[in-house]
C-alpha positions as YAML, in Angstrom:
chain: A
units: angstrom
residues:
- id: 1
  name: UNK
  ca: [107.52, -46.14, 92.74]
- id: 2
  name: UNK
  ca: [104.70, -43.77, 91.45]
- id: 3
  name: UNK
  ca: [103.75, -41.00, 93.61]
- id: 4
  name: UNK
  ca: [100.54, -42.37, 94.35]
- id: 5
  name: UNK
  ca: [102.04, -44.87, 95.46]
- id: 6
  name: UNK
  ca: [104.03, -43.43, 98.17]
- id: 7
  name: UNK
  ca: [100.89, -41.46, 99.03]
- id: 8
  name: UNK
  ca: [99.21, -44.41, 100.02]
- id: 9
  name: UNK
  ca: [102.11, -46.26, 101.85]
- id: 10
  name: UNK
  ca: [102.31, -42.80, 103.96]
- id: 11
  name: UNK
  ca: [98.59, -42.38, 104.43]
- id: 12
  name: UNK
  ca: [98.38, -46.18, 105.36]
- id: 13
  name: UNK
  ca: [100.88, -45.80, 108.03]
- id: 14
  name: UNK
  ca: [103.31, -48.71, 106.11]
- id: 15
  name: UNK
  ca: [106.98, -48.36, 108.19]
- id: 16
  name: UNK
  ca: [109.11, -46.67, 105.93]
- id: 17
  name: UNK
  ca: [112.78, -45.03, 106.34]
- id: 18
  name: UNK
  ca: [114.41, -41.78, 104.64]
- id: 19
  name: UNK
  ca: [117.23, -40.09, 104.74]
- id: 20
  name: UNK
  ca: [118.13, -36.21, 104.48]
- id: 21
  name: UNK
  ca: [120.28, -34.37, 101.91]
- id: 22
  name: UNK
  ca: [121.56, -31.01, 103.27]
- id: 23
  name: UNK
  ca: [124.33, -30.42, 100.48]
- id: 24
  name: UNK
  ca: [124.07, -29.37, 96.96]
- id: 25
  name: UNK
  ca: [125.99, -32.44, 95.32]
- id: 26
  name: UNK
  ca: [123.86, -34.07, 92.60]
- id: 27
  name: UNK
  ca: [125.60, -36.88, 92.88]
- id: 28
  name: UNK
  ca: [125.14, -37.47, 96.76]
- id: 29
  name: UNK
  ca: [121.64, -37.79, 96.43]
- id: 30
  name: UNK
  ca: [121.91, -39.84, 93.19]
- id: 31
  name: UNK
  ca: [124.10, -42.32, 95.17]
- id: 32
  name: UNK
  ca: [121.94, -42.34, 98.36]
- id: 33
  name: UNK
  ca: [118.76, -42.91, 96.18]
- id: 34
  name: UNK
  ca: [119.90, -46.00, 95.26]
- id: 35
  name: UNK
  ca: [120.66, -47.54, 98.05]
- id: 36
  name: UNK
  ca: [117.18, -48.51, 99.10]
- id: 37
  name: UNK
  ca: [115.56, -45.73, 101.40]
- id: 38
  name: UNK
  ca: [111.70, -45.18, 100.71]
- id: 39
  name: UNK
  ca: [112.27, -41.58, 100.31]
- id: 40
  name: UNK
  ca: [115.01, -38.77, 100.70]
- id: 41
  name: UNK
  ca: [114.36, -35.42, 101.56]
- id: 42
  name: UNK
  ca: [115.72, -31.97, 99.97]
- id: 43
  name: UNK
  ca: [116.47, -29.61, 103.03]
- id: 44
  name: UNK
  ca: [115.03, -26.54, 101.47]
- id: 45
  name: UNK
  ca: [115.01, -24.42, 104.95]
- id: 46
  name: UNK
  ca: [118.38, -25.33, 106.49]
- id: 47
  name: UNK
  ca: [120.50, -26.77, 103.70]
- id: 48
  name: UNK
  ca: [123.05, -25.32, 101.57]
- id: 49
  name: UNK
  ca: [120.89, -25.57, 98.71]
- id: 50
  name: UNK
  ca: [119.09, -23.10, 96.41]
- id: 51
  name: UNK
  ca: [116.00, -24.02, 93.73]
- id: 52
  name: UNK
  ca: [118.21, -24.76, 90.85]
- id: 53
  name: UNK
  ca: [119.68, -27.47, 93.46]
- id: 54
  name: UNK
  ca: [116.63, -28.56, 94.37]
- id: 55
  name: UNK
  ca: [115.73, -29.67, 90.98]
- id: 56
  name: UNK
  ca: [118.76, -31.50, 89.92]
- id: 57
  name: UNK
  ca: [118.98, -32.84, 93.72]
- id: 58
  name: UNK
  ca: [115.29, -34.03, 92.72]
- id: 59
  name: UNK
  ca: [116.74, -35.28, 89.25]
- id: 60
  name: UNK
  ca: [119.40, -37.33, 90.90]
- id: 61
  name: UNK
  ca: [117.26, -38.74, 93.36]
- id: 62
  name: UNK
  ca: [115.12, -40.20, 90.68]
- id: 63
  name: UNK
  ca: [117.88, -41.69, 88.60]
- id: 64
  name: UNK
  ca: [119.45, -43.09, 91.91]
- id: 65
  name: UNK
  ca: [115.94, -44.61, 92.05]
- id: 66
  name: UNK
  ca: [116.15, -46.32, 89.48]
- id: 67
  name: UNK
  ca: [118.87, -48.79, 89.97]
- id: 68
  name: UNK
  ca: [118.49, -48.91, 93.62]
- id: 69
  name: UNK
  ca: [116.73, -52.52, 95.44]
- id: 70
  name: UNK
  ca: [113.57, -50.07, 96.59]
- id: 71
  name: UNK
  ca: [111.70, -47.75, 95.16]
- id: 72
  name: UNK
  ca: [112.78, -43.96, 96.56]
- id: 73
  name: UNK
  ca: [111.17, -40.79, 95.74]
- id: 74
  name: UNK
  ca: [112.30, -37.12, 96.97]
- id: 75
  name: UNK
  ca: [110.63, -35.40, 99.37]
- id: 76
  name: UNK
  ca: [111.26, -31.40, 100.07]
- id: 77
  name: UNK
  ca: [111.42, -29.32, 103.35]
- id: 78
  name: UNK
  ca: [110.72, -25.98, 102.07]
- id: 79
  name: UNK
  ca: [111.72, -22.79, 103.62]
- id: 80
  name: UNK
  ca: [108.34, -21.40, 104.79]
- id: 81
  name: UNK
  ca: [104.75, -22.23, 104.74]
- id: 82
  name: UNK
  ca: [104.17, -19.99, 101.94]
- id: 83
  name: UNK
  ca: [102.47, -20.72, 98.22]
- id: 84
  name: UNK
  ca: [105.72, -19.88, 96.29]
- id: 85
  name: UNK
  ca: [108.53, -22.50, 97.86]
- id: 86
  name: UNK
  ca: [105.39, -25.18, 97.94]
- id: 87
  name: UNK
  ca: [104.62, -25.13, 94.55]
- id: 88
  name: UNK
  ca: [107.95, -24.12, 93.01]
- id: 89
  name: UNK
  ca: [109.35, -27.46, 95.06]
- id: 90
  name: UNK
  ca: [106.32, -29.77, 94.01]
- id: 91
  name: UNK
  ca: [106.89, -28.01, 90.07]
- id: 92
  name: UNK
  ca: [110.33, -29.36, 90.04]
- id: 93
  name: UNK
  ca: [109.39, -32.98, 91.14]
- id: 94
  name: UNK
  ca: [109.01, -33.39, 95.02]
- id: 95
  name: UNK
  ca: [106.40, -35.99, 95.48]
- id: 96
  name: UNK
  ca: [105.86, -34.09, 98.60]
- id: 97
  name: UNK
  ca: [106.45, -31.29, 100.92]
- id: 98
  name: UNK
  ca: [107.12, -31.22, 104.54]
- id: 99
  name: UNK
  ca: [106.20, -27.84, 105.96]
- id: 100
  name: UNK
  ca: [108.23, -25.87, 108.77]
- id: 101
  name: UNK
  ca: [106.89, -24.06, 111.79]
- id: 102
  name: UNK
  ca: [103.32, -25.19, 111.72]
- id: 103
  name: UNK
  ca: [101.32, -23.63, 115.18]
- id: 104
  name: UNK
  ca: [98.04, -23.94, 113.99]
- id: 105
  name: UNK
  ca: [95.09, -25.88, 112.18]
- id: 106
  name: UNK
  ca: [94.79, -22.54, 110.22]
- id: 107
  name: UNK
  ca: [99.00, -23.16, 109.24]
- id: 108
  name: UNK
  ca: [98.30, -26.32, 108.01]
- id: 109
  name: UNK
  ca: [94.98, -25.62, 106.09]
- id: 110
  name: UNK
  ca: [97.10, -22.77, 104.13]
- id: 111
  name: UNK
  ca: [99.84, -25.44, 103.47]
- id: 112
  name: UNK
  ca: [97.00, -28.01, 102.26]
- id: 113
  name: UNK
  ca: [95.91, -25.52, 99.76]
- id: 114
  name: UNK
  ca: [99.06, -24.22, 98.41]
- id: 115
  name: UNK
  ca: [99.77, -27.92, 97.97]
- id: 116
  name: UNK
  ca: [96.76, -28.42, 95.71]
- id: 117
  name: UNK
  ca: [95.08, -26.99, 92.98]
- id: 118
  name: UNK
  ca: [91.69, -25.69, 92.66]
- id: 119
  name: UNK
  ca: [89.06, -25.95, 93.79]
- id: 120
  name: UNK
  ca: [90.52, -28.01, 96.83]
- id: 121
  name: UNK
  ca: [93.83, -25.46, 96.80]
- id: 122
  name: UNK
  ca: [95.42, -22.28, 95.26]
- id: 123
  name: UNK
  ca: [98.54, -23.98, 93.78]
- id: 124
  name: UNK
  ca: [99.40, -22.15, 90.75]
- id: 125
  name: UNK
  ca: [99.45, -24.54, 87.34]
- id: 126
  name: UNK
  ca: [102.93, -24.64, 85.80]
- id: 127
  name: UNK
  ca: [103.90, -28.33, 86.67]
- id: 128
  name: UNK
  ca: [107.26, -28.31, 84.84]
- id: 129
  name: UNK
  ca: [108.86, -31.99, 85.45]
- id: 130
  name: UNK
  ca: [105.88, -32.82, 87.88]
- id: 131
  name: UNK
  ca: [103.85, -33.31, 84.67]
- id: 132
  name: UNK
  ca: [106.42, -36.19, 83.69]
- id: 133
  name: UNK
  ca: [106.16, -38.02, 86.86]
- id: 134
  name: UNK
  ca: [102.65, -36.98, 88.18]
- id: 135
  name: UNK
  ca: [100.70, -36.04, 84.76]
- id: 136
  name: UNK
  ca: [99.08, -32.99, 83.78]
- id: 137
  name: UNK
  ca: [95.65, -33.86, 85.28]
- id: 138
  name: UNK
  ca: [95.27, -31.15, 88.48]
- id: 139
  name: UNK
  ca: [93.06, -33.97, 90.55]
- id: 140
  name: UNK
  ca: [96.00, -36.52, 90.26]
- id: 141
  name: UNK
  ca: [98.29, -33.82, 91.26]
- id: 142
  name: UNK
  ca: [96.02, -33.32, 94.18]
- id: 143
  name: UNK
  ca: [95.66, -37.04, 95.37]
- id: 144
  name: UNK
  ca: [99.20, -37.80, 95.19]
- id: 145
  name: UNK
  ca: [100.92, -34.77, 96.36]
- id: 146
  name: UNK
  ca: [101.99, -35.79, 100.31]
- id: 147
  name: UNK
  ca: [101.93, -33.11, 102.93]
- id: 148
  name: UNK
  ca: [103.24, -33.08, 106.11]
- id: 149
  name: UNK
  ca: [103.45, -30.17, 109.07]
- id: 150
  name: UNK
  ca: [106.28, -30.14, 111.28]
- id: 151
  name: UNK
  ca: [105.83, -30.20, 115.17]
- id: 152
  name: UNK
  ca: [108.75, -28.06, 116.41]
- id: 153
  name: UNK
  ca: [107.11, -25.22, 118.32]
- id: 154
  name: UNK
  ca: [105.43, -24.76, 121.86]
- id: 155
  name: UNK
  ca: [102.22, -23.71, 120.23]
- id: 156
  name: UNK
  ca: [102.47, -26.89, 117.73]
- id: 157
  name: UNK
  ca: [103.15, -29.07, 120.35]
- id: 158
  name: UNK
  ca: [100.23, -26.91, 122.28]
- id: 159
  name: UNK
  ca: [98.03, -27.77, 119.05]
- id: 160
  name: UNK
  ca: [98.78, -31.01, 117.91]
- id: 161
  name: UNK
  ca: [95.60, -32.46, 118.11]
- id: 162
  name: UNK
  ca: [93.69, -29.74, 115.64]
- id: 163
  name: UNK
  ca: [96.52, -29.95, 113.94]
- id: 164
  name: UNK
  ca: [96.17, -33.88, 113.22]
- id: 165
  name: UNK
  ca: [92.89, -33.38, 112.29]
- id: 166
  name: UNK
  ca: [93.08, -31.18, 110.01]
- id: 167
  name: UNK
  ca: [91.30, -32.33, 106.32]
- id: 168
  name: UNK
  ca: [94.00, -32.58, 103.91]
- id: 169
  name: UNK
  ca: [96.91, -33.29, 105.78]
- id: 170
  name: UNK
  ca: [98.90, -36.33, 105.33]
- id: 171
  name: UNK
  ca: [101.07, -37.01, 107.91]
- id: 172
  name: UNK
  ca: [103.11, -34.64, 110.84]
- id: 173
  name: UNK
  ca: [107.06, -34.71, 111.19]
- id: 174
  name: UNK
  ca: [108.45, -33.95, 114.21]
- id: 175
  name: UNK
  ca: [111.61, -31.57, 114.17]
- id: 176
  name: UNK
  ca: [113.72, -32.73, 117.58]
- id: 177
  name: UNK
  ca: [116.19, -30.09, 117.62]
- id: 178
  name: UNK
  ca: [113.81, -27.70, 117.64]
- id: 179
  name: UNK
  ca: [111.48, -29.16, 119.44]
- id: 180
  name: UNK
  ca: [113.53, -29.90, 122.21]
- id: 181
  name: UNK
  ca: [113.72, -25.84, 122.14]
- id: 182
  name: UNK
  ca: [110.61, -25.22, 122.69]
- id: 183
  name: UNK
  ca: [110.97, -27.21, 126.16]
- id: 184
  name: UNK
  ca: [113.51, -25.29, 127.42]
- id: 185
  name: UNK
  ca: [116.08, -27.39, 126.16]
- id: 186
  name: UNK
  ca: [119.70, -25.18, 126.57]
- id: 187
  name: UNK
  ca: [120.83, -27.16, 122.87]
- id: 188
  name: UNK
  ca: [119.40, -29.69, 121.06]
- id: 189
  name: UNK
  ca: [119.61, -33.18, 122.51]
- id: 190
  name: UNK
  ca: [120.37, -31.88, 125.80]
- id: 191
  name: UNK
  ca: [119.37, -34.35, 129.03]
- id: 192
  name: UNK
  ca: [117.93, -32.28, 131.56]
- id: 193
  name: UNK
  ca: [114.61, -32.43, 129.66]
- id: 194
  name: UNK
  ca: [114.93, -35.93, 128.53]
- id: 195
  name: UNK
  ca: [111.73, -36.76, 130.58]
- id: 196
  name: UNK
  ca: [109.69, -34.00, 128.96]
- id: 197
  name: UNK
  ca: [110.64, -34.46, 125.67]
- id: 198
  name: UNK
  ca: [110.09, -38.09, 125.59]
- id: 199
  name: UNK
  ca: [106.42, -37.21, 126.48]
- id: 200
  name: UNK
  ca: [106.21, -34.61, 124.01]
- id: 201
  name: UNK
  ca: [107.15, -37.31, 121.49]
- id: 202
  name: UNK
  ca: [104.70, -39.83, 122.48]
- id: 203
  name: UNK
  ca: [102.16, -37.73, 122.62]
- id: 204
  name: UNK
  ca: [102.56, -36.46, 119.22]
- id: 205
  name: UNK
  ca: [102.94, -40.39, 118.16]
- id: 206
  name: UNK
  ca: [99.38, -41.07, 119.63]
- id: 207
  name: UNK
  ca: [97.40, -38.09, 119.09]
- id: 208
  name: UNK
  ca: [98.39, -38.83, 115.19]
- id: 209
  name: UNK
  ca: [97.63, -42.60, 115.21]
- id: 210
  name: UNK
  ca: [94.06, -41.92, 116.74]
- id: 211
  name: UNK
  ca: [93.85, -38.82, 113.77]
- id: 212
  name: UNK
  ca: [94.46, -41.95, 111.70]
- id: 213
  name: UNK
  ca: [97.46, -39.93, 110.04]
- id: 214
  name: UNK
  ca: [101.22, -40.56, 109.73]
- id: 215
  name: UNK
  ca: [103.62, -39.19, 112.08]
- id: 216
  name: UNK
  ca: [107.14, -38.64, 111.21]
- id: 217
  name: UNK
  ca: [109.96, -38.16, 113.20]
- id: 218
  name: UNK
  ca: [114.19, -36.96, 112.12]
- id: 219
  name: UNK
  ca: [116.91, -39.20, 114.09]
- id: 220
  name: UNK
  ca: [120.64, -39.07, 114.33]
- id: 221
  name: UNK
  ca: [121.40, -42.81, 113.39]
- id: 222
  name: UNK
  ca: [119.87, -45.95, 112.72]
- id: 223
  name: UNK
  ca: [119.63, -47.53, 115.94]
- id: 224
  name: UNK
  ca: [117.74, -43.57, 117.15]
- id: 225
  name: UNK
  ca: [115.48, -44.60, 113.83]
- id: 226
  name: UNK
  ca: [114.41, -47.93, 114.77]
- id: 227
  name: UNK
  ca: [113.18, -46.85, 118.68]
- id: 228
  name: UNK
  ca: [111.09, -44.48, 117.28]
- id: 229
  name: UNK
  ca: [109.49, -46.65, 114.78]
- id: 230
  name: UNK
  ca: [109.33, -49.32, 117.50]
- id: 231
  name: UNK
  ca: [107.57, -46.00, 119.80]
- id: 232
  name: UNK
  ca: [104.88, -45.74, 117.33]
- id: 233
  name: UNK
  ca: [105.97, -43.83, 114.53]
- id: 234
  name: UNK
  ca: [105.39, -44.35, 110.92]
- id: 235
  name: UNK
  ca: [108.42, -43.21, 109.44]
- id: 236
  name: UNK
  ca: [112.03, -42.03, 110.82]
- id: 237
  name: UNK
  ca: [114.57, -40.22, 108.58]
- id: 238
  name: UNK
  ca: [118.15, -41.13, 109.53]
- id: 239
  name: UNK
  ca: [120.75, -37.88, 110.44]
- id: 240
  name: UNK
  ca: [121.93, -36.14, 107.18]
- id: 241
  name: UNK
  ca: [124.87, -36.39, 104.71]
- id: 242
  name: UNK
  ca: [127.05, -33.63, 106.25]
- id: 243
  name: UNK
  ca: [126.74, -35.38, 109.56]
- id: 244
  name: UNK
  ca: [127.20, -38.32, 108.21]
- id: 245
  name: UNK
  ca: [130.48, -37.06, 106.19]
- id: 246
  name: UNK
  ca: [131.82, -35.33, 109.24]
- id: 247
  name: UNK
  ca: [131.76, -38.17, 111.82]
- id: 248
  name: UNK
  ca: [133.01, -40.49, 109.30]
- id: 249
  name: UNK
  ca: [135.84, -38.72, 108.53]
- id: 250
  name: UNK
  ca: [136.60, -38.00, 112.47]
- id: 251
  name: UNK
  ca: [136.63, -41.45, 113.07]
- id: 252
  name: UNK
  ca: [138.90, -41.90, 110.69]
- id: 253
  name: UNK
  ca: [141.46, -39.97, 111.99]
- id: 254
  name: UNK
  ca: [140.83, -40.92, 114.79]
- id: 255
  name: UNK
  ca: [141.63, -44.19, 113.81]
- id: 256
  name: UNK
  ca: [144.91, -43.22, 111.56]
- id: 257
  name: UNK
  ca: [146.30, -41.32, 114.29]
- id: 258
  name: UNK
  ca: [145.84, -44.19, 117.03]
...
């Protein structure tokens, strides 16, 4: 799948599933890439992972691509809103970025334009591999690049609406853990604000559907995944590798031992 093509499934609101990489194992992402996911994201701000892993995580996820069922690209959750990690993560292949901490419509304007080149942006040109997958040409760059603003704070809950509409923007993500957080959640996933969070997440849901943008959302499973698609939401990423390795290999001991 081209890039512009997953721009357009994402900015038509098409139901599509990902999955999150936190470890720096090339061959983890290569294998996950091909089994069928419409994109897998790079965890840039939490993840064990530096740039040099971001680029061969990105390389991997491409040639896991390529013999998988669907087509996959890799996505990137860089480590701040800032022009540097934005373009050095879209230079080494991410067909988009998803952007942490976003409070305002003035956050996501500055993420918009250190997406993009100029005139619409203030990305630096020095594409790297983009150039193989993207091309050269700044304006294709610039209408294929996906960006997305994470809803994780009180203020960005506070804001969601100016921050839907802001010009440029392609979609929002919500962050749960933190999220639940920011209403007064003790740890993530904790029930005493079940009630509160579950409006906080359908609100974000609508206010993005009536921006006519895609909203995004990180689950722990599958079943988590399908609700929220079910809720409203255009696309659910499903828990993480080192979850996924860890409970795995618990229940298998579990099981051993039994």
């Amino acid at each position: 799948m081209s890039a512009n093509d997953f721009a357009g499934r994402v900015r038509s609101r098409e139901k599509l599933v990902g999955y999150w990489i936190t470890l720096d194992v090339p061959p983890v992402a290569e294998r996950i890439a091909r089994l069928g996911y419409d994109y897998v994201v790079l965890d840039g701000q939490h993840g064990l992972i530096g740039y040099q892993g971001l680029m061969t995580g990105l390389l991997a996820i491409d040639a896991g691509a390529s013999i998988g069922p669907r087509p996959t690209v890799g996505l990137v959750r860089v480590e701040a809103n800032d022009p540097t990690p934005i373009g050095r993560a879209l230079d080494a292949g991410a067909t988009g970025v998803i952007v942490p901490l976003i409070d305002t419509a003035d956050d996501v304007a500055r993420a918009v334009r250190a997406a993009k080149y100029p005139p619409v942006g203030v990305r630096s040109f020095g594409p790297m591999r983009a150039s193989l997958r993207i091309g050269p040409v700044p304006a294709d760059s610039n209408a294929q690049t996906v960006v997305l603003a994470m809803i994780e704070t009180p203020l960005g809950l506070k804001n969601v609406a100016e921050i839907c509409a802001t010009p440029g923007l392609d979609g929002v993500y919500v962050g749960p853990s933190d999220l639940g957080l920011a209403l007064g959640a003790r740890f993530p996933g904790d029930p005493e604000i079940e009630g509160p969070f579950e409006e906080a997440l359908e609100l974000i849901a609508r206010t993005a559907q009536e921006a006519g943008i895609a909203a995004g959302i990180h689950t722990f499973d599958g079943e988590s995944a399908k609700r929220r698609i079910e809720q409203g939401y255009s696309f659910a990423t499903v828990a993480s590798d080192l979850s996924h390795l860890e409970a795995i290999a618990a229940a298998h001991l579990d099981t051993a031992r039994s």
